[in-house]
C-alpha positions as CSV (number, residue, x, y, z in Angstrom):
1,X,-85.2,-92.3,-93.4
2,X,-82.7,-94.3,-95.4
3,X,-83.7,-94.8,-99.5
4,X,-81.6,-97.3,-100.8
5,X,-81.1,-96.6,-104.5
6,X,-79.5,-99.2,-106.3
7,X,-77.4,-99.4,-109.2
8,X,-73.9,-99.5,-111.0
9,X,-71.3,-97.1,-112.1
10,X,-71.6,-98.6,-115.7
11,X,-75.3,-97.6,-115.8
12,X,-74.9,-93.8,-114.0
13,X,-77.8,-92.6,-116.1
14,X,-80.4,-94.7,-114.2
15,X,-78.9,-93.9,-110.7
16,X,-79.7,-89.8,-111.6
17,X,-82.7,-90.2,-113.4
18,X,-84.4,-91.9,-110.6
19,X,-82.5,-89.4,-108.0
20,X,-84.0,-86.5,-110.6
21,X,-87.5,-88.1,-111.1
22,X,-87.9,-88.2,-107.5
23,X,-86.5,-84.7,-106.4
24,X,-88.7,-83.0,-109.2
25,X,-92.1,-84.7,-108.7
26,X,-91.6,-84.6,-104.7
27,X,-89.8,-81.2,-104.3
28,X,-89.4,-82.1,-100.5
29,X,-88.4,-85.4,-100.7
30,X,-87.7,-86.3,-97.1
31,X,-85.5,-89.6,-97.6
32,X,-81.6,-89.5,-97.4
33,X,-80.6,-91.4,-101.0
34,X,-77.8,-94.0,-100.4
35,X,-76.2,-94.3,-103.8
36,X,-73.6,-96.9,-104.6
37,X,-70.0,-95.7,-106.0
38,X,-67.7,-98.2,-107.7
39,X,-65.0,-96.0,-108.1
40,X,-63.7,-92.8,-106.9
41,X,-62.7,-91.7,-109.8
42,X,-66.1,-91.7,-112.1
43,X,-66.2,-87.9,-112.9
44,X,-69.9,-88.3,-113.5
45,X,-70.3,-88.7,-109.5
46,X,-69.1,-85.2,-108.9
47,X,-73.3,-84.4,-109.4
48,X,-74.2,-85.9,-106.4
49,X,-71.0,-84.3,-104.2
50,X,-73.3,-81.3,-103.3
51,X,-76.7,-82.8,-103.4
52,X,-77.1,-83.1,-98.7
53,X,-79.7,-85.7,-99.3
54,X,-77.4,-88.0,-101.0
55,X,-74.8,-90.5,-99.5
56,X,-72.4,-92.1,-101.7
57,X,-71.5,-95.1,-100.3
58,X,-68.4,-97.3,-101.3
59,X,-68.7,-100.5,-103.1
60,X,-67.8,-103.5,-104.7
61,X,-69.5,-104.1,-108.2
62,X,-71.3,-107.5,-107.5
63,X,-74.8,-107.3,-106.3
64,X,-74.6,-109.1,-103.2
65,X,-71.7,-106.9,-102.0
66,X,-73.0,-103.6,-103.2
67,X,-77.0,-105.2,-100.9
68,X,-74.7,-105.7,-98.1
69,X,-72.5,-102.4,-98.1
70,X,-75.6,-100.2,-98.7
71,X,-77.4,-101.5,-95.9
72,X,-74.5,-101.3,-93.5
73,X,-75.4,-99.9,-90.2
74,X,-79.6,-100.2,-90.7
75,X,-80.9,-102.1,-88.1
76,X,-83.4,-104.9,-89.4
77,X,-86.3,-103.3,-88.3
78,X,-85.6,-99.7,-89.1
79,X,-88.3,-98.6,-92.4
80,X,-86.0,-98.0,-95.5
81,X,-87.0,-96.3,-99.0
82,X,-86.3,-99.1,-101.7
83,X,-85.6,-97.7,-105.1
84,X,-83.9,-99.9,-107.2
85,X,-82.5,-97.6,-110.8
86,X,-84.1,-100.0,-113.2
87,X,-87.2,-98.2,-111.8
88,X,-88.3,-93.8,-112.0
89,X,-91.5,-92.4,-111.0
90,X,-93.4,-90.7,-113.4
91,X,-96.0,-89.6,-111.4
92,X,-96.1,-89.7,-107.6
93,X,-98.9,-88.5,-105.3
94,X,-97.2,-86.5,-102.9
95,X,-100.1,-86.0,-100.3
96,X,-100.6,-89.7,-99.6
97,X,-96.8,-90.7,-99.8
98,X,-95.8,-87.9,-97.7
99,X,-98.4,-89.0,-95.1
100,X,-97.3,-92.5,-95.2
101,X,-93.5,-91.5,-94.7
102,X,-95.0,-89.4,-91.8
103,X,-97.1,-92.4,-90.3
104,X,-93.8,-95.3,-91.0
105,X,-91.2,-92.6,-89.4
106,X,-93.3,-91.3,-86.4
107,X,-94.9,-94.5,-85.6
108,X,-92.4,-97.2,-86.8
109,X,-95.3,-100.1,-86.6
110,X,-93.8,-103.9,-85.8
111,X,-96.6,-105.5,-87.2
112,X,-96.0,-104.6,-91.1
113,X,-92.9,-105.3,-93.3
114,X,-93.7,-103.6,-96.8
115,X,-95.8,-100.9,-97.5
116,X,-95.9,-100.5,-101.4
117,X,-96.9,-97.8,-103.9
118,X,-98.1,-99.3,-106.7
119,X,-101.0,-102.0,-107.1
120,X,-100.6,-104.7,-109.7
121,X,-103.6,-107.0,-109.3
122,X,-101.9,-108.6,-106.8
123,X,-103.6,-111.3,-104.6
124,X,-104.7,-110.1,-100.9
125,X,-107.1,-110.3,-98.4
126,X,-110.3,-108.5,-98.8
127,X,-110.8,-106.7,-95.2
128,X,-109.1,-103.1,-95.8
129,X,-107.0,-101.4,-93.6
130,X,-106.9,-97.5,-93.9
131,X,-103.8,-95.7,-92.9
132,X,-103.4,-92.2,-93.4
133,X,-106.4,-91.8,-95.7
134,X,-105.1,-94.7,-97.9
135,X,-106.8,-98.5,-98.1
136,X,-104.4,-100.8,-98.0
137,X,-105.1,-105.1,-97.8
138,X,-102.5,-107.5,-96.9
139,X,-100.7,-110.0,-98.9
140,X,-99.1,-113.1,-97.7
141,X,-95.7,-114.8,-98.1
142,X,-95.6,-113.6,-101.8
143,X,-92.6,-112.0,-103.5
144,X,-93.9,-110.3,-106.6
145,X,-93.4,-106.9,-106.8
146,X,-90.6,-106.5,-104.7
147,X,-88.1,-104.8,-107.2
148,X,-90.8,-102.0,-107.6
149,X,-90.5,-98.7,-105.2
150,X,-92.1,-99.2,-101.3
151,X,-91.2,-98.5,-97.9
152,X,-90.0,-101.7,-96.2
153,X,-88.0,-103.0,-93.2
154,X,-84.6,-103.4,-93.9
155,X,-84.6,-106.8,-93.1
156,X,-86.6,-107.2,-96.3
157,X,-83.5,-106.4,-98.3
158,X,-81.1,-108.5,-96.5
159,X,-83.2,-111.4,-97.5
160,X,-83.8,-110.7,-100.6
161,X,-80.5,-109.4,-101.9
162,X,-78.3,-111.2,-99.4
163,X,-79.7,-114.4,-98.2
164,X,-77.4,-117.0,-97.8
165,X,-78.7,-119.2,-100.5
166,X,-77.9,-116.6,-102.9
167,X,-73.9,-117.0,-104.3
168,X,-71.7,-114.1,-103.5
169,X,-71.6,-113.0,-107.5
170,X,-75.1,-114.0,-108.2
171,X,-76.6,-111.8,-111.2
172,X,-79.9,-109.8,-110.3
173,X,-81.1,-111.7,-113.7
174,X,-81.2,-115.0,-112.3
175,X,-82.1,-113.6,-109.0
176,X,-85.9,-114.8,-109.4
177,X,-85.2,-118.2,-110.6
178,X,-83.0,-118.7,-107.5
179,X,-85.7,-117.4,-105.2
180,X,-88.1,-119.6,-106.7
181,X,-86.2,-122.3,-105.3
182,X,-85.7,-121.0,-102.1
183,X,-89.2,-120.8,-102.1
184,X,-89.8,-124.3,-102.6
185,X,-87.1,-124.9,-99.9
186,X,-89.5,-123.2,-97.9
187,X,-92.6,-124.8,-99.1
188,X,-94.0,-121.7,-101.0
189,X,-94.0,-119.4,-97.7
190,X,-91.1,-117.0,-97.0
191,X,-91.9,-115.4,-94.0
192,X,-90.4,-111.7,-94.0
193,X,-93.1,-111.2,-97.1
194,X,-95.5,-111.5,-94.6
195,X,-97.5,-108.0,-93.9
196,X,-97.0,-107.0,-96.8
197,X,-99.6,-103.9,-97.7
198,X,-100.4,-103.1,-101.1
199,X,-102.5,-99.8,-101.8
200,X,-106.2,-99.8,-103.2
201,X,-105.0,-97.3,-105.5
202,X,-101.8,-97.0,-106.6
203,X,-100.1,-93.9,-105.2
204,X,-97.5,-94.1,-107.6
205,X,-96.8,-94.9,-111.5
206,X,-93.3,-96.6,-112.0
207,X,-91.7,-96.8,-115.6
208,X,-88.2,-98.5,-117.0
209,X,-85.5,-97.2,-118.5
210,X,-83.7,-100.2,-120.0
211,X,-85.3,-104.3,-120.7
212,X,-83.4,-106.9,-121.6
213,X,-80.0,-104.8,-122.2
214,X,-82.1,-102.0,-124.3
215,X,-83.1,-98.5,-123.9
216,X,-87.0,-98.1,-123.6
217,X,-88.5,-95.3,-125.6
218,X,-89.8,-93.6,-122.5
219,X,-86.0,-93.9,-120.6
220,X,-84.5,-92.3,-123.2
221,X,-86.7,-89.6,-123.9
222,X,-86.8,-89.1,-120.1
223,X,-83.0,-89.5,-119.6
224,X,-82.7,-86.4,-122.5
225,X,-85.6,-84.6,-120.3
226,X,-83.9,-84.6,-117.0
227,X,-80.2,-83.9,-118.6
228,X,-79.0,-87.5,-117.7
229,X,-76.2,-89.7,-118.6
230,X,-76.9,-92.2,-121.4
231,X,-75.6,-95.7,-120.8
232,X,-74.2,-97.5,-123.8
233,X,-76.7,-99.3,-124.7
234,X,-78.7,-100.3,-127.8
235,X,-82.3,-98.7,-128.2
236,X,-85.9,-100.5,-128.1
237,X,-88.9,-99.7,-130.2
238,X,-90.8,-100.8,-126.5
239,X,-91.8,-98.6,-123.6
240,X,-92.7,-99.9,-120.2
241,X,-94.5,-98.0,-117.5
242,X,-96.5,-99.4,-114.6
């Protein structure tokens, strides 16, 4: 399985502390990471070169074109990883994650389209679906919480990150407000959110390195923990875990 971690060359540092986070809670991290390069010539690159669960994959800087050439060649309905850098794990459990991989890669189910890892009192239905040893209720035609860590269908990303509403240099900052109004396009229902399962329990606490152009307190102190490269950025008095 494809995991589609997202980022910049400019911000380096979140690309390998999410890689890092990941490969030292979940020592056998199944997922092949594809990892956007803007240019050859970034020496700090050379730490993925012998990593064989990494793909560096060529790219433009613009967000649209970096969604596009990252899932080149991934059939809509093929399961994907989604791990976008402004994201790291601080605390993963293995057991139930490794078991849903298992369930997604083995029995590639058609009738879901998200399967997410964390819970954030999110609006669902009330009948429960186990899977795996893990409850799971469905959402409907809702958005939030797609930049946080899940398995989802490929397809999910394309129309998210390169619908064709969306302007070919759109920024990720406005990409909310523009969905907002592709929403209402719509009339409030998009339908690839649909099927969308979202864990009793959270199998997985997420935490940010950088808001609003700053360094969190917990990003930096985990960027100096896993030996990562420090963007240039100002520092925050604010930490932000989920």
């Amino acid at each position: 399985m494809n995991a589609i971690l997202f980022g910049f060359d400019k911000q380096f540092g979140f690309l390998e502390l999410t890689y890092k986070a990941y490969m030292a809670l979940w020592a056998d991290c199944p997922v092949t990471f594809r990892i956007p390069i803007n240019d050859r010539q970034n020496a700090n690159f050379r730490f993925f070169l012998d990593k064989k669960n990494v793909v560096l994959v060529d790219t433009p800087s613009p967000f649209k074109q970096t969604a596009r050439a990252l899932l080149e060649g991934i059939d809509d309905e093929e399961w994907v990883f989604w791990c976008i850098s402004d994201r790291y794990p601080s605390f993963l459990d293995v057991g139930k994650i490794t078991r849903i991989f298992q369930f997604l890669s083995w029995h590639r189910p058609a009738q879901y389209n998200a399967m997410r890892l964390v819970n954030l009192n999110e609006t669902t239905d009330q009948a429960g679906i186990e899977i795996e040893g893990t409850t799971f209720h469905t959402k409907i035609g809702q958005r939030t919480g797609f930049w946080h860590h899940q398995f989802l269908k490929a397809k999910v990303l394309r129309a998210n990150l390169v619908h064709p509403a969306l302007p070919e240099n759109y920024c990720v900052r406005d990409a909310d407000t523009r969905w907002d109004s592709i929403a209402e396009d719509a009339h409030g229902r998009i339908s690839v959110f649909d099927h969308t399962l979202v864990p009793d329990v959270a199998l997985a606490r997420l935490s940010e390195p950088c808001l609003n152009g700053f360094l969190t307190v917990n990003g930096l102190a985990d960027l100096k923990r896993y030996g990562c490269v420090i963007p240039d950025l100002p520092e925050s008095q604010l930490s932000a875990q989920f």
